[in-house]
C-alpha atoms as a printed R data frame, in Angstrom:
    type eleno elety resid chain resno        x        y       z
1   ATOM     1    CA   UNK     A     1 -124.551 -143.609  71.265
2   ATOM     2    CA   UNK     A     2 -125.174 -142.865  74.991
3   ATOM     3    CA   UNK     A     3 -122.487 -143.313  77.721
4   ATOM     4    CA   UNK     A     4 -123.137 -146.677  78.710
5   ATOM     5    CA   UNK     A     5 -123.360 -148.323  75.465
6   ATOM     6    CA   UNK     A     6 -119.997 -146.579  74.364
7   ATOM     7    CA   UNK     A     7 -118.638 -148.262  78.038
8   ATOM     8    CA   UNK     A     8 -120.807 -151.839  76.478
9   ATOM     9    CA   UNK     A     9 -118.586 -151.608  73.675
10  ATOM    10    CA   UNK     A    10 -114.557 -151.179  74.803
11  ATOM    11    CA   UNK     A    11 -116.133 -153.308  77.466
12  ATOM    12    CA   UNK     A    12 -116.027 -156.094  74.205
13  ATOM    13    CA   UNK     A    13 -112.191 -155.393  73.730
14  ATOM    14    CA   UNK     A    14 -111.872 -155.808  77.112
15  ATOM    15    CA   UNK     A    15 -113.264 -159.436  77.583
16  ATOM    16    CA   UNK     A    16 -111.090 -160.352  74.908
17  ATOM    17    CA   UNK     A    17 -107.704 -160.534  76.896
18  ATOM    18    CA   UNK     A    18 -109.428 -160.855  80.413
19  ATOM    19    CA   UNK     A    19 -107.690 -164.136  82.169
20  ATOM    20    CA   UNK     A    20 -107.917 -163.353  85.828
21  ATOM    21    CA   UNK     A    21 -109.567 -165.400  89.003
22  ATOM    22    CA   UNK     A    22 -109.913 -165.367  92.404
23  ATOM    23    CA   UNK     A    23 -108.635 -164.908  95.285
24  ATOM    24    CA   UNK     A    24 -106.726 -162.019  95.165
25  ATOM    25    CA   UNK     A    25 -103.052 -162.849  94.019
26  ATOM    26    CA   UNK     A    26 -101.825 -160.324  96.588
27  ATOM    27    CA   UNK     A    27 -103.832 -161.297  99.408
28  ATOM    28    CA   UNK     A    28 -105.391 -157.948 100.156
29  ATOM    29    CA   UNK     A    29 -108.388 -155.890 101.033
30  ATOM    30    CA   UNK     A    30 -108.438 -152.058 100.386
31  ATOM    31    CA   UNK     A    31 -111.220 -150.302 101.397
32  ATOM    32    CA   UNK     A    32 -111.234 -146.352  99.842
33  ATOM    33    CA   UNK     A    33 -112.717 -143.177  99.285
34  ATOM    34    CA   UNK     A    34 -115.129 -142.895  96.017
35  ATOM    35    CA   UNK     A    35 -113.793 -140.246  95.371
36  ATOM    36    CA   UNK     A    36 -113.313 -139.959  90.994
37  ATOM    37    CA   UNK     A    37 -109.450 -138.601  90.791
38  ATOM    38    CA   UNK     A    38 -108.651 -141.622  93.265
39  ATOM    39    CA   UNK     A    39 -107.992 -144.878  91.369
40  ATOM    40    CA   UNK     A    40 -107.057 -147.356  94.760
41  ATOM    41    CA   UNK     A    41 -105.440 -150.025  92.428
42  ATOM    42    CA   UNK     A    42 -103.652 -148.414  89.415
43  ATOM    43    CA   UNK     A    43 -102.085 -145.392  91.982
44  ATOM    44    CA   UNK     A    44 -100.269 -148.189  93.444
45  ATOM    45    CA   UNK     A    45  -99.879 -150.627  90.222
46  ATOM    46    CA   UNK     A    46 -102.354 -153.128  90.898
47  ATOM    47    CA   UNK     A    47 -103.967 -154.891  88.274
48  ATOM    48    CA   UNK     A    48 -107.180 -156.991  88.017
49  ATOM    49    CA   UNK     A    49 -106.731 -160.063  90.395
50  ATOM    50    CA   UNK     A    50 -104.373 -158.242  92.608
51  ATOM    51    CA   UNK     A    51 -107.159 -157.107  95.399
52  ATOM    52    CA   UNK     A    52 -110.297 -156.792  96.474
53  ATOM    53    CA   UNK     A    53 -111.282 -153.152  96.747
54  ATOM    54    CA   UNK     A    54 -114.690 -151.948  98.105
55  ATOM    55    CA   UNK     A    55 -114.957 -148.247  98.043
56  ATOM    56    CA   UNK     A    56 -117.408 -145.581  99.508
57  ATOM    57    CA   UNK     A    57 -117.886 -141.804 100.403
58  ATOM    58    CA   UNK     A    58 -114.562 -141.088 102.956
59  ATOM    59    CA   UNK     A    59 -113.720 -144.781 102.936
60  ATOM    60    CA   UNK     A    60 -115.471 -145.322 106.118
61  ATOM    61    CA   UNK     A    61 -115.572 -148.879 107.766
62  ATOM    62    CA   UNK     A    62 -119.350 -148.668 107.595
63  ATOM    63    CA   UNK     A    63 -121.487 -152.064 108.425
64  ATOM    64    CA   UNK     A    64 -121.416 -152.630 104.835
65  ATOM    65    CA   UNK     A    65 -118.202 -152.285 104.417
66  ATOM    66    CA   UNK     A    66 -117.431 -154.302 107.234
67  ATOM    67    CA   UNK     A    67 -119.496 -157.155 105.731
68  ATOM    68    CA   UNK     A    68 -117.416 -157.352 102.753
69  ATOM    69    CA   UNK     A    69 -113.954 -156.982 104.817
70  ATOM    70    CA   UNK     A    70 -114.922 -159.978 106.738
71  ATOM    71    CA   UNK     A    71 -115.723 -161.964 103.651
72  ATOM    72    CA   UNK     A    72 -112.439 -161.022 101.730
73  ATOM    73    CA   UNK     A    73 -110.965 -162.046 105.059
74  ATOM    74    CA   UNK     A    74 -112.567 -165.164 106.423
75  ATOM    75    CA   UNK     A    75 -113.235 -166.540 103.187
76  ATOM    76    CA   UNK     A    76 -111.487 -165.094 100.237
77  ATOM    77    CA   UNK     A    77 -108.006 -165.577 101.468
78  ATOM    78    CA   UNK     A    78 -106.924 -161.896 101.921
79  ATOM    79    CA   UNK     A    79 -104.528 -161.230 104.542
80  ATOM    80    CA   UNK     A    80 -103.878 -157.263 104.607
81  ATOM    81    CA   UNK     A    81 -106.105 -154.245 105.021
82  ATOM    82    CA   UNK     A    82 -105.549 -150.983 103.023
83  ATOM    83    CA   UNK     A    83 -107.000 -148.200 104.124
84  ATOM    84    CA   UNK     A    84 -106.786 -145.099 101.162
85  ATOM    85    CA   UNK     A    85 -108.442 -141.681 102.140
86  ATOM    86    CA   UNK     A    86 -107.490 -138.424 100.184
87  ATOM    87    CA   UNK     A    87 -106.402 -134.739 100.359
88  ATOM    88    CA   UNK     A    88 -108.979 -132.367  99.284
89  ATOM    89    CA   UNK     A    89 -111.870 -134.529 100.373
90  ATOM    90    CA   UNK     A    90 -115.561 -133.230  99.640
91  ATOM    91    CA   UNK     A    91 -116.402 -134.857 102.867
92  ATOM    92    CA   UNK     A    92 -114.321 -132.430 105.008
93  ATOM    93    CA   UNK     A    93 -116.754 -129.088 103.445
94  ATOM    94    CA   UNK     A    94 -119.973 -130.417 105.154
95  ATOM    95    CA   UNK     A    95 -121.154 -131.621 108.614
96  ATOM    96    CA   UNK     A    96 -123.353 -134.559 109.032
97  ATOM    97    CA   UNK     A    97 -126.109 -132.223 110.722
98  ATOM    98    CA   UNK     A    98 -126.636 -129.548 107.786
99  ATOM    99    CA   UNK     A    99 -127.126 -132.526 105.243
100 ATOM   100    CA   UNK     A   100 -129.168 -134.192 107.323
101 ATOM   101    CA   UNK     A   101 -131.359 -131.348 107.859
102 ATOM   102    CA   UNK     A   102 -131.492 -130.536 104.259
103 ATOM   103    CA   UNK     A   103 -132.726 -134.242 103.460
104 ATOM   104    CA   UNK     A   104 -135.122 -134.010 105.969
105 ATOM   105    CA   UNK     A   105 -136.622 -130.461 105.120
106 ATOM   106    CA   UNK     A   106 -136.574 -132.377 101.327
107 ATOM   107    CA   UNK     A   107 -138.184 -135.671 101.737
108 ATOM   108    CA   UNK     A   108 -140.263 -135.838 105.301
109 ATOM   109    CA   UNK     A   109 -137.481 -137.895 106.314
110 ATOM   110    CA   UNK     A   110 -134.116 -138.215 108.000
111 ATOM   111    CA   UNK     A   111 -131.777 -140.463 106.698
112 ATOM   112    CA   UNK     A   112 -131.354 -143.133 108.961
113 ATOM   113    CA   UNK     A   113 -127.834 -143.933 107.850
114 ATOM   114    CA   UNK     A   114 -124.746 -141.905 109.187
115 ATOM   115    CA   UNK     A   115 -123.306 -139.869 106.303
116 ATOM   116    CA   UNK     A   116 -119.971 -139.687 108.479
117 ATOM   117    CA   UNK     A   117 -118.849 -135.988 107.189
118 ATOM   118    CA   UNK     A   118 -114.578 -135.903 108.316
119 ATOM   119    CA   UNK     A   119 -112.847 -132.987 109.623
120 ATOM   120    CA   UNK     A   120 -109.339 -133.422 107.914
121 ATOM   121    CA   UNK     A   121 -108.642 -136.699 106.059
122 ATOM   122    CA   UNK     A   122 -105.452 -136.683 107.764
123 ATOM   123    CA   UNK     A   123 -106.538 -136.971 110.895
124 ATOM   124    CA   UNK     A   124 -109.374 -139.181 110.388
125 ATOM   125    CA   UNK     A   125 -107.020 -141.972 108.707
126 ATOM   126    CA   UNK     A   126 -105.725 -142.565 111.875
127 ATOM   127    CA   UNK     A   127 -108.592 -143.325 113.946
128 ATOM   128    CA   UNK     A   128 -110.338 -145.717 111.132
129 ATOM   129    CA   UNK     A   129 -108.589 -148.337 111.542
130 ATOM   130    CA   UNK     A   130 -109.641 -148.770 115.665
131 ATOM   131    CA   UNK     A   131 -113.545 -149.141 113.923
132 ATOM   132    CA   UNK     A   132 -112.007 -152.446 112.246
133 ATOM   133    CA   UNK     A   133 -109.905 -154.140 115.324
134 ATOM   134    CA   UNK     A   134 -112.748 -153.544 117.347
135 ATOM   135    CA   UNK     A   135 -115.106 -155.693 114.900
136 ATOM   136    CA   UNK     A   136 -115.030 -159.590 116.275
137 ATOM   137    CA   UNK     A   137 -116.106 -160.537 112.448
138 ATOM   138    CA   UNK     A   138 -112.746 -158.920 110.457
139 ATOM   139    CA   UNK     A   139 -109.834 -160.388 111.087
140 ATOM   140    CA   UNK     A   140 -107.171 -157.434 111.309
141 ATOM   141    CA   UNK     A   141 -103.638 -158.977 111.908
142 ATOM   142    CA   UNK     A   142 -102.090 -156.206 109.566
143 ATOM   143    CA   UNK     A   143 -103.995 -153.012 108.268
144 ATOM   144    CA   UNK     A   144 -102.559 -149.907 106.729
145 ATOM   145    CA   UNK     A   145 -104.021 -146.418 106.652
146 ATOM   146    CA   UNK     A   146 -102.931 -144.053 103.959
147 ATOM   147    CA   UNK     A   147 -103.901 -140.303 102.362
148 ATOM   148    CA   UNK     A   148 -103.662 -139.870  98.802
149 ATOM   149    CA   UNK     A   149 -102.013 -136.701  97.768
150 ATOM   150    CA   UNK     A   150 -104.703 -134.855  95.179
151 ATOM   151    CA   UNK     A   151 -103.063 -131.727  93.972
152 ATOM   152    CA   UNK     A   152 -104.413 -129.436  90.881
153 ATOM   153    CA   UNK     A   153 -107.216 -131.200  90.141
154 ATOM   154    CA   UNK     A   154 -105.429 -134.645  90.251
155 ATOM   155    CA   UNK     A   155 -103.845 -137.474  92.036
156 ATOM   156    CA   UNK     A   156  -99.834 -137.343  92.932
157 ATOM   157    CA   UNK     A   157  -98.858 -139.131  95.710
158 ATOM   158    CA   UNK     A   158  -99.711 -141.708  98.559
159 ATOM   159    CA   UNK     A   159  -97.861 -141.395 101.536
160 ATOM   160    CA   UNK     A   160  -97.929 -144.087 103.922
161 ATOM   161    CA   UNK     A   161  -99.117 -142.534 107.648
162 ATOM   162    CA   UNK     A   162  -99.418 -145.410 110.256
163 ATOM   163    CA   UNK     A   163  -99.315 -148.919 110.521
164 ATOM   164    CA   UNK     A   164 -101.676 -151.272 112.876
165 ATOM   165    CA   UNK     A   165 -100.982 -154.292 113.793
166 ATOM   166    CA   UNK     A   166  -97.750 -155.880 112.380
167 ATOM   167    CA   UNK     A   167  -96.990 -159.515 111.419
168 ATOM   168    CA   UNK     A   168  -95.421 -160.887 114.463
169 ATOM   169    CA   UNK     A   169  -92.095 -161.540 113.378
170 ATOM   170    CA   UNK     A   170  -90.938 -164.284 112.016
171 ATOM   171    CA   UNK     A   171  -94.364 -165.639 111.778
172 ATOM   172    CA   UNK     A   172  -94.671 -167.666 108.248
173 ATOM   173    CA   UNK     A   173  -95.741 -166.307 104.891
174 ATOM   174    CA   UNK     A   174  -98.465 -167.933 103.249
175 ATOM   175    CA   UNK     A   175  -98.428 -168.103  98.805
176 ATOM   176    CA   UNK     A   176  -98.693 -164.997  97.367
177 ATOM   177    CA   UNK     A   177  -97.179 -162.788 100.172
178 ATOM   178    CA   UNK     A   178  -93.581 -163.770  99.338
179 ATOM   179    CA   UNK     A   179  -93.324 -161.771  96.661
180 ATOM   180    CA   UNK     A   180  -93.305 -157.893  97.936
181 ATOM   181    CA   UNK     A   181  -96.381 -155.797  96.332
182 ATOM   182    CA   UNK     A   182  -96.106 -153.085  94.674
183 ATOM   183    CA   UNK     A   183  -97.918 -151.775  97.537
184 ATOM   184    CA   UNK     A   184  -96.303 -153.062 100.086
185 ATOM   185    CA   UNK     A   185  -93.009 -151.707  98.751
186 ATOM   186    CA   UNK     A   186  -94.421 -148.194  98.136
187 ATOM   187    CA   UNK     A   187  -95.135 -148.132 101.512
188 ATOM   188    CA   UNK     A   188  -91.907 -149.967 103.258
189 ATOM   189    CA   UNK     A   189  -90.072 -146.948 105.397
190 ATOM   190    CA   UNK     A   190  -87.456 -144.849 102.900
191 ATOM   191    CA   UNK     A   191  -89.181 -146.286  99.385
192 ATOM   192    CA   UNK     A   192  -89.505 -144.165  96.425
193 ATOM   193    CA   UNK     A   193  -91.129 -144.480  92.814
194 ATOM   194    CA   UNK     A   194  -90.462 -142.065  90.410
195 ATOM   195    CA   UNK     A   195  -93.490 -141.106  88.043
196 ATOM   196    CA   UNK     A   196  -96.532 -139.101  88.419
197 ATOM   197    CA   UNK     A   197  -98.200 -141.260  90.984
198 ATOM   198    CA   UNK     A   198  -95.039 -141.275  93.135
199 ATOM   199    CA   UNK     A   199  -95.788 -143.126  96.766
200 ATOM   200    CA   UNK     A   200  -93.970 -141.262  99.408
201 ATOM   201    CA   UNK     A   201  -94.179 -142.543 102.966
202 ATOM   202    CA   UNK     A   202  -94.075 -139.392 105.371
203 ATOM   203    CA   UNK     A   203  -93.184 -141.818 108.533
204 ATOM   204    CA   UNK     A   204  -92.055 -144.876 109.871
205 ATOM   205    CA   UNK     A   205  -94.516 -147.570 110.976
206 ATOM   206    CA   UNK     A   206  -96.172 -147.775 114.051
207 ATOM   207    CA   UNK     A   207  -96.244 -151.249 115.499
């Protein structure tokens, strides 16, 4: 049995119990890191339903990604960007000139896509979020950018590093927002879960 048809199979047992739909019952859009020891939705407790999460190498609010932000937004009913990028990142031991080189001296060809190599994760969290409030097509009335902790070869904590444009206040909650997320609680100033993917905010919001 190869890899795929052992995934074919619990996929069977999976089907079984599956009783989700659409939109996303927490009204958010998380855009992360592909990185393998970063789950975006179970770290924080979602579940199936709970989000729409599109994920690539650093996270990065490429056109693509954009795309799909716009669409959760405008048309899928999600109200609240999540941004997740990660400690340890493979993206921060390479520049985008050396693998761009090495492609070309490989294939005739340079890549005409940006492979958008970071210099510290922490860091670059807090300039992503600009790319999406300066893009007429996403909506961004509330987005959140946040490093996962990876430590020993896994994941331990998310801290919570800035916050971009806050819901004016008193401005009305629409269904499924009244409810706090497990997210959204993880991340609230002074919150802490207990376990071994602990969320630990390391500052206060910035409005």
């Amino acid at each position: 049995m190869t890899a795929t048809d052992e995934l074919l199979a619990n996929n069977a047992h999976y089907v079984n119990g599956f009783d989700k739909g659409s939109p996303p019952a927490n009204r958010m859009a998380v855009l992360a890191c592909l990185d393998a020891c970063l789950d975006p939705a179970k770290a924080p407790g979602l579940s199936e339903g709970d989000a729409h999460v599109t994920r690539n190498a650093a996270g990065v609010a490429s056109e693509d990604a954009l795309r799909s932000l716009a669409i959760s937004k405008r048309l899928l009913g999600t109200e609240e960007i999540v941004l997740v990028h990660h400690t340890d990142s493979g993206m921060e031991t390479f520049s985008d000139d050396a693998v761009e080189d090495q492609i070309l001296e490989g294939t005739g060809l340079r890549p005409s896509f940006a492979l958008e190599a970071i210099p510290k994760a922490e860091d670059d969290v807090r300039q992503r979020p600009a790319r999406i409030r300066s893009n007429p097509f996403v909506p961004s009335r509330e987005i959140r950018a946040s490093v996962y902790e990876s430590s020993r070869g896994g994941c331990a904590r998310w801290h919570s590093t800035e916050r971009v444009l806050p819901r004016p206040r008193g401005a009305a909650r629409s269904r499924g927002r009244e409810t706090a997320t497990s997210v959204r609680t993880a991340m609230a100033a002074g919150t802490k879960r207990a376990g071994p993917t602990a969320m630990v905010p390391t500052g206060g919001g910035r409005g």
